[in-house]
C-alpha positions as CSV (number, residue, x, y, z in Angstrom):
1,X,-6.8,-28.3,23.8
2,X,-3.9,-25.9,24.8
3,X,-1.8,-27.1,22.0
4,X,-4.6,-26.0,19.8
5,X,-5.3,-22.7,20.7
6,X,-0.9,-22.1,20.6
7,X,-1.3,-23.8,17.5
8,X,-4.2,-20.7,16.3
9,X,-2.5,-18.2,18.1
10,X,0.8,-18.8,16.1
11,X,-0.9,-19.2,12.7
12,X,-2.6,-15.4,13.4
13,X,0.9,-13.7,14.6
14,X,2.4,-15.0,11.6
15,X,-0.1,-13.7,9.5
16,X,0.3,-10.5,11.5
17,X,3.8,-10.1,10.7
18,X,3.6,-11.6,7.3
19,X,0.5,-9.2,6.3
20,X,0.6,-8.9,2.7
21,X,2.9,-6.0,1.5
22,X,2.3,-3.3,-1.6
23,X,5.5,-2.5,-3.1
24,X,4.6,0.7,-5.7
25,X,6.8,1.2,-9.1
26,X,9.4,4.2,-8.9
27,X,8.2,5.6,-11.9
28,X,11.5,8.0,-12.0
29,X,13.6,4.7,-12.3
30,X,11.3,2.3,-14.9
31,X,10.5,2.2,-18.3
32,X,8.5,-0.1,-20.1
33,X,9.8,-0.8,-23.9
34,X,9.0,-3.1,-27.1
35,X,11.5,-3.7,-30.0
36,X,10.8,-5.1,-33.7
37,X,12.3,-5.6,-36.8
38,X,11.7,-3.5,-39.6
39,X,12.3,-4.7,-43.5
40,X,14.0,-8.0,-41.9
41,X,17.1,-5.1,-41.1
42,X,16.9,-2.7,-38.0
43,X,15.5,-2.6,-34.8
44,X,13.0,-0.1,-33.9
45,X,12.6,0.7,-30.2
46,X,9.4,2.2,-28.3
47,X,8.6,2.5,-25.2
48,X,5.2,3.7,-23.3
49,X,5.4,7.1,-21.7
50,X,2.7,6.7,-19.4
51,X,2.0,3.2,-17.2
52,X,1.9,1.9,-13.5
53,X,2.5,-1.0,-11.8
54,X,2.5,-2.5,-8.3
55,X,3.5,-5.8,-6.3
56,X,2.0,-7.2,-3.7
57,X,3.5,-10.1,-1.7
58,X,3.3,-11.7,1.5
59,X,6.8,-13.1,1.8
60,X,10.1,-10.9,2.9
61,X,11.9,-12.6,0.0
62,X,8.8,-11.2,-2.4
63,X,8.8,-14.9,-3.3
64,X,4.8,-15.1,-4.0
65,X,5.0,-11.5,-5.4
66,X,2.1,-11.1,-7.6
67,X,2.8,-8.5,-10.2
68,X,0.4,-6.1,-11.7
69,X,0.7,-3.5,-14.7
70,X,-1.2,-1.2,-16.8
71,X,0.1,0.7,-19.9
72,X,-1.2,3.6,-22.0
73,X,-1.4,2.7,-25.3
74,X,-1.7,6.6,-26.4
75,X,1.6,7.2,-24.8
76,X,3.5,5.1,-27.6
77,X,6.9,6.7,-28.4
78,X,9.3,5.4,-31.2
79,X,10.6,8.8,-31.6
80,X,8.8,9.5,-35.3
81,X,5.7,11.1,-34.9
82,X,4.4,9.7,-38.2
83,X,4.9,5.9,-37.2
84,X,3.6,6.6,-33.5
85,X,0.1,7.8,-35.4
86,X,0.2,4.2,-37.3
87,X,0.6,2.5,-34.1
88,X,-1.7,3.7,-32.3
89,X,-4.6,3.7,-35.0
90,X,-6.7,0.8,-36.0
91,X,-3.9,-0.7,-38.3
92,X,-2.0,-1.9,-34.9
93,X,-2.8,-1.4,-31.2
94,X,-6.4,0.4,-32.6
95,X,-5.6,3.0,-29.5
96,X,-9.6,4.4,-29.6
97,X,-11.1,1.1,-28.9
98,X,-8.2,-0.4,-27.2
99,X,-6.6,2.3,-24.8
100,X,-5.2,0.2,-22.3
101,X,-2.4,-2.4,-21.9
102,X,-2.6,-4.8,-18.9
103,X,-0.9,-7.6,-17.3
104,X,-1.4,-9.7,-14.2
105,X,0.7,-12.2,-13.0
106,X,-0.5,-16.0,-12.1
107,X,2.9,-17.5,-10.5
108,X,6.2,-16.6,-10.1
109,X,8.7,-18.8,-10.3
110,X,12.6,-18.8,-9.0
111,X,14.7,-20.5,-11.5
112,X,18.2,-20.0,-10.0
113,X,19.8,-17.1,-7.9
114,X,18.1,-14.0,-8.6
115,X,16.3,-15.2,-11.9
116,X,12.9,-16.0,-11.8
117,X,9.9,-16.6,-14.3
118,X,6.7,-14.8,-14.0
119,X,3.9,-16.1,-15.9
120,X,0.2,-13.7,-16.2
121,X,-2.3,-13.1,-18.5
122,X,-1.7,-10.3,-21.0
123,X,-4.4,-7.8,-22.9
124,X,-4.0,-6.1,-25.0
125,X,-5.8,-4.9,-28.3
126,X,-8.7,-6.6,-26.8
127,X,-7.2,-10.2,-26.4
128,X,-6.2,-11.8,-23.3
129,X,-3.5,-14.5,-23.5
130,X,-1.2,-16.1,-20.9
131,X,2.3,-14.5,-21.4
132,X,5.8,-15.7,-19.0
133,X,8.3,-13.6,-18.7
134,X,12.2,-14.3,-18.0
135,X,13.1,-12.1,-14.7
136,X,16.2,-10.8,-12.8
137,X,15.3,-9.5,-9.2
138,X,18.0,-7.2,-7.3
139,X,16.9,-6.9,-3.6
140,X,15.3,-6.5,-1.9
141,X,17.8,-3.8,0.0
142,X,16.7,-1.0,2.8
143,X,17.9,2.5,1.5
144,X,18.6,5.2,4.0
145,X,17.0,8.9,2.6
146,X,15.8,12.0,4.0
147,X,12.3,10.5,4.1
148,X,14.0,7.8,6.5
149,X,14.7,4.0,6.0
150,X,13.0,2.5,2.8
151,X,12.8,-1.1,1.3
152,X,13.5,-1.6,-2.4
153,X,13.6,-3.4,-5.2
154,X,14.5,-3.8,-8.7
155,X,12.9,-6.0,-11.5
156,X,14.0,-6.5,-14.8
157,X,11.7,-8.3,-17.4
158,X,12.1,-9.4,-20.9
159,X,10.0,-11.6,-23.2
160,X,9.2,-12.6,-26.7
161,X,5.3,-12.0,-28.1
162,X,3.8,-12.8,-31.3
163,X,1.9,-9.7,-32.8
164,X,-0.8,-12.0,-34.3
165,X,-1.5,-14.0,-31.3
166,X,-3.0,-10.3,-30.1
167,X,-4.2,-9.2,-33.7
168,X,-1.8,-6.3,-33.7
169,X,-1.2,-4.9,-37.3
170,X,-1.9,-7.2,-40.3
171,X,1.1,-5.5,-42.1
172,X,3.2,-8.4,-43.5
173,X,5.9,-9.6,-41.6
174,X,8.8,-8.8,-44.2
175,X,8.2,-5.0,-43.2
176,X,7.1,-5.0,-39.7
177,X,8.6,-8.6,-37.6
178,X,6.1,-10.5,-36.1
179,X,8.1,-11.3,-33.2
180,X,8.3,-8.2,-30.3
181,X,10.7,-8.4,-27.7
182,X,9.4,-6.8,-24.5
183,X,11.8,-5.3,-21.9
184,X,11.0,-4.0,-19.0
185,X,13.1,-2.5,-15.7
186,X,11.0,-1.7,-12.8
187,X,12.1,-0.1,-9.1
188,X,9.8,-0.4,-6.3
189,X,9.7,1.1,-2.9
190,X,7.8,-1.2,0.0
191,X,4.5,1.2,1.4
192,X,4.0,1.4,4.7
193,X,1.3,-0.8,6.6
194,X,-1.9,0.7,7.6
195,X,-0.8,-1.1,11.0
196,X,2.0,0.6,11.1
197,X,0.9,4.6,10.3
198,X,-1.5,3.5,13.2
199,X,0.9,3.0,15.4
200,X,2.9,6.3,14.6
């Protein structure tokens, strides 16, 4: 019976110290971008201007980190006013019906030292889809500042999307690519527990 009840008590102190963690997205130190090909001859970069994210994760390592993003799809910047207005009208992302990007992960994966695969499910323009995404994580580190000590950590993201498998722009493919390459780089900073302010 005693072994039990160690047995209980150990399972809750580990969930104690373990508690699940909310790492929130440096926003000063991110960006969120896309890249196509137009007329089968340049890249075109954009990038949202506006979009949040957060982690949560149980583990020290961030190891079951469950990733969560939303992006503005009015805050589309290519740097030409003209082609942001096509984007974000009904002949792509259809920005009054469809304001919002999001993104939730389902697993993440460690493939090797510091590389990882996240795989979620993606909406955007209204269609949901699973999406996995190559990853390179850098930290976690703790970084000494005015404010005190801080955890952080850096992601960067990149992937490949269809346009069509979202129904994004039916503009043929010889002007605008079909494929998109995503890219993302993301810093987070580890919030303090609401066990911890208590104790303070």
């Amino acid at each position: 019976m005693k072994s039990i009840v160690f047995a209980v008590a150990a399972l809750l102190a580990g969930s104690i110290t373990y508690g699940q963690s909310t790492w929130a997205l440096d926003k000063a130190h991110s960006k969120v971008g896309f890249t196509v090909t137009h007329m089968l001859l340049s890249e075109v970069d954009g990038h949202f201007k506006a979009f949040d994210a957060k982690i949560t994760s149980s583990k020290p390592d961030l190891s079951d980190a469950v990733f969560e993003f939303t992006g503005d799809v009015n805050s589309i910047d290519t740097g030409n006013e003209k082609r942001d207005s096509d984007l974000k009208s009904d002949k792509f992302f259809d920005a009054a019906n469809y304001p919002t990007l999001t993104f939730k992960s389902t697993s993440f994966k460690k493939e090797a030292d510091k590389k990882y695969k996240v795989t979620g499910d993606l909406t955007m323009h209204g269609v949901t889809k699973p999406v996995t995404l190559d990853v390179v994580m850098n930290g976690p580190i703790t970084n000494e500042s005015p404010r005190g000590k801080q955890e952080k950590v850096g992601f960067k993201m990149t992937s490949t999307l269809k346009r069509s498998d979202f129904k994004v722009g039916t503009i043929p493919v010889a002007v605008v690519s079909e494929e998109v390459e995503i890219k993302a780089n993301g810093e987070f900073t580890k919030q303090a527990s609401a066990t911890a302010d208590a104790k303070k």
